[in-house]
C-alpha positions as CSV (number, residue, x, y, z in Angstrom):
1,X,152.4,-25.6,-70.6
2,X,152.4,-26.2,-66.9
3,X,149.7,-28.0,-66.6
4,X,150.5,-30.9,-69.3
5,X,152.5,-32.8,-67.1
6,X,150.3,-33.0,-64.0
7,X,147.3,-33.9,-66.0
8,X,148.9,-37.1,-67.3
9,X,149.2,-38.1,-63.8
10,X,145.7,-37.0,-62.8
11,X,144.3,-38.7,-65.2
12,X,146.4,-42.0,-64.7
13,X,144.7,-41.6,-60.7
14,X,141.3,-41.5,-62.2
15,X,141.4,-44.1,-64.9
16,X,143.2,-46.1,-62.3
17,X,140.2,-45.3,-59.6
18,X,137.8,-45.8,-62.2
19,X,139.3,-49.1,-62.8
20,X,139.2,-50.5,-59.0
21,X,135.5,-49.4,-58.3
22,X,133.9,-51.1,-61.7
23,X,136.2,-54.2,-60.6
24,X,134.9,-54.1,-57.2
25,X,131.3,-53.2,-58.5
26,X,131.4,-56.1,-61.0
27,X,132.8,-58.8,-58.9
28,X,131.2,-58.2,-55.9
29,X,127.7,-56.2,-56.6
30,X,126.9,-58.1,-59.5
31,X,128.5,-61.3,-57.9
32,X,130.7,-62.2,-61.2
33,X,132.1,-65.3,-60.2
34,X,135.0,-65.9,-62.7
35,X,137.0,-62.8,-62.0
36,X,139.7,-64.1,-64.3
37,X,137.3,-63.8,-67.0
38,X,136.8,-60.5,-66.2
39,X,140.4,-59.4,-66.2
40,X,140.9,-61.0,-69.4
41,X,138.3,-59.2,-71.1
42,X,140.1,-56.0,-69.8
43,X,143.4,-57.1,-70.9
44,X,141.9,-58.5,-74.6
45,X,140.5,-54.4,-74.7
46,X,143.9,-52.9,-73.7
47,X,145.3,-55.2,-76.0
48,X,143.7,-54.4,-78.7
49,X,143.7,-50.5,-78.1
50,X,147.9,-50.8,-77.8
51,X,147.5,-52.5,-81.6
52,X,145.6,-50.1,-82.8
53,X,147.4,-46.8,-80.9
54,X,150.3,-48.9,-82.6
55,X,149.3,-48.9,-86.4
56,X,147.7,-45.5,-85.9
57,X,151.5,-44.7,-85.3
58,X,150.6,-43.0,-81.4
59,X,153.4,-45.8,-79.9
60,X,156.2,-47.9,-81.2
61,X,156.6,-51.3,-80.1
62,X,159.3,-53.3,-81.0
63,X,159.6,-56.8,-82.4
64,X,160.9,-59.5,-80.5
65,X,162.5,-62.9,-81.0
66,X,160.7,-66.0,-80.0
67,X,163.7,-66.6,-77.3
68,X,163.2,-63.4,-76.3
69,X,159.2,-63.6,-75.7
70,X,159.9,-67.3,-74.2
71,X,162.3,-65.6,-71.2
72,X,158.8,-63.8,-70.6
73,X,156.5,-66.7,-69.9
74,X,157.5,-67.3,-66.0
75,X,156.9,-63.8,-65.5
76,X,153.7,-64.0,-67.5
77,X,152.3,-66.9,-65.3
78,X,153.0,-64.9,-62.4
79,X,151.0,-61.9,-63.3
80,X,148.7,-64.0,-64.1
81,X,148.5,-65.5,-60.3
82,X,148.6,-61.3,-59.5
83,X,145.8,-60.5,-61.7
84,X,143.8,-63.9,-60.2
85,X,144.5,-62.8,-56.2
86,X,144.2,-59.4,-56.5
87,X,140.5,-59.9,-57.9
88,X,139.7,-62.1,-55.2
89,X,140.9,-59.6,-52.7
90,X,138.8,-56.9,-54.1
91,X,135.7,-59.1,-54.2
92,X,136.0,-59.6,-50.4
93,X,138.1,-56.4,-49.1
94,X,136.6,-52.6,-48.7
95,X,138.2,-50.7,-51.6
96,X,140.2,-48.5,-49.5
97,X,141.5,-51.3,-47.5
98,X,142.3,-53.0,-50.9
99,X,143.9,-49.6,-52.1
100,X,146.2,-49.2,-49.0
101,X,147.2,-53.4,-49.1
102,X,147.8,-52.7,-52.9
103,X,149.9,-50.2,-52.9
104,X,151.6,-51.6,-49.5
105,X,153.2,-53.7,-51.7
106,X,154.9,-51.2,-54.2
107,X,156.7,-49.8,-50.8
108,X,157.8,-53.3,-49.8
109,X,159.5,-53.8,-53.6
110,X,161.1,-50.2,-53.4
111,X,162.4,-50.8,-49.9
112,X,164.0,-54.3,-51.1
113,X,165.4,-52.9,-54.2
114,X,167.2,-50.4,-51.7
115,X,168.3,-51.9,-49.3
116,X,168.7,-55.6,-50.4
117,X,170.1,-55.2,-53.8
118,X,171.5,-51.6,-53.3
119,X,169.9,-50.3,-56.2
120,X,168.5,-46.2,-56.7
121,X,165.2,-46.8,-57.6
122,X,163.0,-44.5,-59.5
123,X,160.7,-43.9,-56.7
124,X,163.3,-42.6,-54.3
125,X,164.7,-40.5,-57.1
126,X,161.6,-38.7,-57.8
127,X,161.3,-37.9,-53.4
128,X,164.5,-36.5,-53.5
């Protein structure tokens, strides 16, 4: 099957493309002013679609201790800052200006990882 694995990928781009332009569409066309609404609605969907791909018995997820889940929080309030700038920034930026800052950043964390903390990251393994 040679085309099973580049199709996952293709179809991460589109869902992924998908996913920027009814963003952009929705907060800036139809001028939604609480994008954090907005992005919570999507996660309450993708939520819900991991439970049910989860009972269905499609994915396993693992159950973790309240100690464990608590070491999450700071993290969580960060994402939630990410989710809240990155919604503002698409409501005001061209898409593909947006796509190229966006993705700017993913460099930026692979280039630290290398050569700050002298780690192999996965992105550099897959260029090699």
């Amino acid at each position: 099957m040679y085309l099973k694995r580049p199709a996952g990928g293709l179809a991460f781009c589109l869902f992924y493309l998908a996913s920027c332009f009814t963003n952009k569409y929705v907060l800036s066309v139809l001028k939604f002013t609480y994008p954090t609404l907005f992005q919570g609605w999507q996660t309450l969907v993708g939520g819900l679609l991991l439970h049910v791909s989860w009972k269905l018995g499609w994915v396993e997820i693992n159950l973790c201790s309240r100690s464990e889940i608590l070491s999450w929080l700071p993290a969580s309030v960060l994402f939630v800052g990410i989710i809240y700038a990155g919604s503002r920034a698409l409501s005001r930026l061209p898409i593909p200006v947006f796509l190229t800052v966006h993705n700017a950043a993913e460099v930026i964390t692979c280039g630290f990882q290398k050569f700050v903390q002298k780690e192999q990251t996965s992105y550099l393994k897959v260029c090699r």
